[in-house]
PLY file of the C-alpha trace (Angstrom):
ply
format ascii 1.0
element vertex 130
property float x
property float y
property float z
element edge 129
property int vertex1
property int vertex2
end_header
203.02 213.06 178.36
206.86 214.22 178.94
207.35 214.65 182.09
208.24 217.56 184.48
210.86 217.28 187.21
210.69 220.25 189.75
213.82 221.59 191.97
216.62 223.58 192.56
220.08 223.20 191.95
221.32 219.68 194.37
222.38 216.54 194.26
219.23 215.01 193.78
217.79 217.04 191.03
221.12 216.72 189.37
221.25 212.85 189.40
217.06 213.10 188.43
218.04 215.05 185.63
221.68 213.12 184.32
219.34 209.37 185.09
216.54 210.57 182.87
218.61 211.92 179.86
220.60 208.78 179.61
217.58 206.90 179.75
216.52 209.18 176.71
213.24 210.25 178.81
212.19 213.48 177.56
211.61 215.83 180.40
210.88 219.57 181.06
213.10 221.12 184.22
211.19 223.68 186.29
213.78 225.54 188.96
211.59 226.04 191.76
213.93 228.74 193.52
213.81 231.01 189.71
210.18 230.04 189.01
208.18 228.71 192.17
205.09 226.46 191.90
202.00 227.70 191.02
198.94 227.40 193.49
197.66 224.77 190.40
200.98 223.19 190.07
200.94 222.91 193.91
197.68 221.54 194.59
197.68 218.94 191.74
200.98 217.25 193.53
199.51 217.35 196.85
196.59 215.39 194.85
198.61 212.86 193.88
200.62 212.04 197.40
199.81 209.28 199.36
200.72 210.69 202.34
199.88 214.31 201.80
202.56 217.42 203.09
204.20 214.75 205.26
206.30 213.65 202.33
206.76 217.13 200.15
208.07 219.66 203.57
211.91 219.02 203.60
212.18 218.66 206.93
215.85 218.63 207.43
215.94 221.59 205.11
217.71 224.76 206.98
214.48 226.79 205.55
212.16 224.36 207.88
214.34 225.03 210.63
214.90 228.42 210.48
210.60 229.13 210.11
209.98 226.56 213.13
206.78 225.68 210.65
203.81 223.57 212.32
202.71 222.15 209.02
199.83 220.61 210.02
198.30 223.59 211.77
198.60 225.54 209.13
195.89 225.86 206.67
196.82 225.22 202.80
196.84 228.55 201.42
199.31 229.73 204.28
201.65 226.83 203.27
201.45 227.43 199.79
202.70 230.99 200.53
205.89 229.92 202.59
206.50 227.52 199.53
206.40 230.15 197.10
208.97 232.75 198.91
210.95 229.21 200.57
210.93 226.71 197.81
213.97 224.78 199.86
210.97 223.97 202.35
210.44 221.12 199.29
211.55 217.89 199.47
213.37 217.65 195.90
213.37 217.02 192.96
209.54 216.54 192.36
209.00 214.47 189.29
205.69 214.35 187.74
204.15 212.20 184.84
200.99 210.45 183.64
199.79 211.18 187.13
202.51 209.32 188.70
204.91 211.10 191.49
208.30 210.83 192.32
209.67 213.04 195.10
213.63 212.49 195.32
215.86 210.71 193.44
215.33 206.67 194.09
217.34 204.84 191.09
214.80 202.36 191.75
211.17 204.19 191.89
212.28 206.30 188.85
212.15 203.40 186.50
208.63 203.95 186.66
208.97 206.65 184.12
210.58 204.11 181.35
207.64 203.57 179.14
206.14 200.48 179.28
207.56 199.26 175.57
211.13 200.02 177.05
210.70 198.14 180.29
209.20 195.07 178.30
211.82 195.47 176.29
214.60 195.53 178.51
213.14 192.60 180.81
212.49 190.43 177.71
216.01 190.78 176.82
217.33 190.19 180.82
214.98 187.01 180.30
216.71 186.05 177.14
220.31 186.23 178.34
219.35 183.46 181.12
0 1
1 2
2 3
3 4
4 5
5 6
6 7
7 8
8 9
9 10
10 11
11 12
12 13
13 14
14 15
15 16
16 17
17 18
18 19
19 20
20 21
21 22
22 23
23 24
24 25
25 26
26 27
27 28
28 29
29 30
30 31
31 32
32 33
33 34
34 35
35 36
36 37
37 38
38 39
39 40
40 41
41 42
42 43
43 44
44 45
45 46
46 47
47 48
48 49
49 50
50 51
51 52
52 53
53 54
54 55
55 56
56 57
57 58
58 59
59 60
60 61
61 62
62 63
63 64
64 65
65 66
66 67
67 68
68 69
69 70
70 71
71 72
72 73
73 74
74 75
75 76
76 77
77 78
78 79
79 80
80 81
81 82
82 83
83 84
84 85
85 86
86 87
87 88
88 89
89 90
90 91
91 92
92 93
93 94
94 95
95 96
96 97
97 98
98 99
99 100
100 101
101 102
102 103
103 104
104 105
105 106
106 107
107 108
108 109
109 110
110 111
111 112
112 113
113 114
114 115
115 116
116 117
117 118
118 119
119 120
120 121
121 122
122 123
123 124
124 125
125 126
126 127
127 128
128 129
């Protein structure tokens, strides 16, 4: 499955998107603030969180500051909505593949998207230069 990296134009995403086209990882780039989430799109993330909202909302964002959101009292349909018309309330980018999630740009958690040829590969051949 190729995967999908969700955001807007920042650091992050940027870095998420240079990272993954030097690795050669094919990827599809959904901007979030041109083309916000679907409801689907939105609820299948949340599905694969560990720790639910908690680590999508941007809480530093200005957006999340500015709304003075109580994210857990709100119910999920209600949250989806300030998502779709504030898609800075995300924590970004959102990467998504083989239902695995990524949400920021960690140089280490992303090698999780190598395939698993590449990464035995590349660790056969760290093993062989020792």
């Amino acid at each position: 499955m190729e995967l999908l990296v969700y955001g807007a134009p920042c650091t992050s995403t940027r870095k998420t998107r240079q990272w993954l086209q030097s690795h050669k990882i094919p990827f599809t780039y959904k901007n979030i603030e041109k083309e916000p989430l679907t409801l689907q799109e939105f609820r299948h993330i949340l599905h694969l969180t560990e720790d639910g909202t908690d680590g999508l909302i941007a809480t530093r964002s200005n957006a999340y500051k500015e709304l003075q959101l109580d994210v857990d009292a709100l119910p999920l349909k209600e949250l989806y909505e300030f998502i779709y018309k504030h898609p800075r309330l995300l924590r970004q980018p959102i990467i998504l593949g083989d239902n695995k999630l990524q949400v920021g740009f960690d140089e280490h958690d992303i090698r999780q998207f190598i395939p698993r040829e590449e990464r035995k590969k590349f660790l056969t051949n760290m093993l062989a230069m020792n």
